[in-house]
N, C-alpha and C positions, 0 to 999 in steps of 0.2 A: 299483809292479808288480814293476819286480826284485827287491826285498825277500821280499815274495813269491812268484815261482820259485825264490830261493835257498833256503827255509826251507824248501817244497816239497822241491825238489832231493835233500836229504841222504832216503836211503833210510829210514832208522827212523821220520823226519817223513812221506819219503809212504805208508808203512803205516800211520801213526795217522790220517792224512788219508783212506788207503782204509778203516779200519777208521767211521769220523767220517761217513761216506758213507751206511752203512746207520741211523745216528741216532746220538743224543747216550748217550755211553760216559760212569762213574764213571771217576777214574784207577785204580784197582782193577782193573777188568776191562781197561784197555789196558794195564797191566803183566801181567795174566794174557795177554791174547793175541797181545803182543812176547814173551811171557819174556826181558825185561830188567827190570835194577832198578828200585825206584819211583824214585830218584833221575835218573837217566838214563831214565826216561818223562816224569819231572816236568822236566826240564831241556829237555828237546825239544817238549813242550808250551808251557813259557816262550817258546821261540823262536817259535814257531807263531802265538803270542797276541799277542807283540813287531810280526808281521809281520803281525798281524789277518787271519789264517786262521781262527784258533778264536777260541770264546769260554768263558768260565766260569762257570758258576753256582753257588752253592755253598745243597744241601740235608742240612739240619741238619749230620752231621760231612763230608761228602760233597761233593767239586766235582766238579763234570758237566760236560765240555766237548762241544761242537758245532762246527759248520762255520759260521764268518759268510760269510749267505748274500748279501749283497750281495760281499764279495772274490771270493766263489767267481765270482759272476756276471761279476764285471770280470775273472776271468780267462780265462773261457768266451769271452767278446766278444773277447777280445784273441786266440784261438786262431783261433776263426771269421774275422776278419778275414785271416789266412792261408790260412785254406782256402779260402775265396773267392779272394785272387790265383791260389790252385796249380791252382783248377778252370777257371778263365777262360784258364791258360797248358796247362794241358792240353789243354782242348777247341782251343786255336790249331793246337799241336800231331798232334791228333788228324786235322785237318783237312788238314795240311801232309803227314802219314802218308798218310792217302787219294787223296793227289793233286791236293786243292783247292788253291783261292789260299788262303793262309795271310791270316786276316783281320787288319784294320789292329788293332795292338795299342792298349788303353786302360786296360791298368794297368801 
């Protein structure tokens, strides 16, 4: 998983990430819509792949990357797992704001 937010992290990666979001891009078209080099798209894609974010497919002279969608998934769960503590410490919160007894905490 930290591999993973790291590779995310670096901005150039999470635009290919955003861009990987609406479907699977040639490297062609994510060097046209970074304007950056293919070297340095192709470099940040490596990383990306390292950290099984993306994946590759390659038709005829052409590799096509995507999002692996099971990583994607485990990072999603890992995010929701916090939103759930922050909703449950809100609503405690919210309650204590109002004037209630502030309920016995459980997480």
């Amino acid at each position: 998983m930290q591999q993973r937010l790291a590779a995310i992290s670096e901005p150039n990666r999470f635009r290919i990430v955003e861009l990987l979001k609406e479907g699977p891009r040639p490297v062609g078209a994510i060097v046209d819509a970074l304007g950056l080099g293919q070297p340095q798209v192709s470099r940040h894609l490596r990383l990306l792949a390292e950290a099984d974010v993306v994946e590759m497919t390659k038709q005829a002279q052409q590799r096509i990357y995507r999002l692996h969608p099971e990583a994607m998934l485990l990072i999603s769960d890992w995010v929701q797992g916090f939103a759930a503590l922050w909703v449950g410490r809100m609503d405690r919160l919210g309650s204590l704001l109002d004037g209630d007894r502030a309920p016995e905490p459980n997480a």
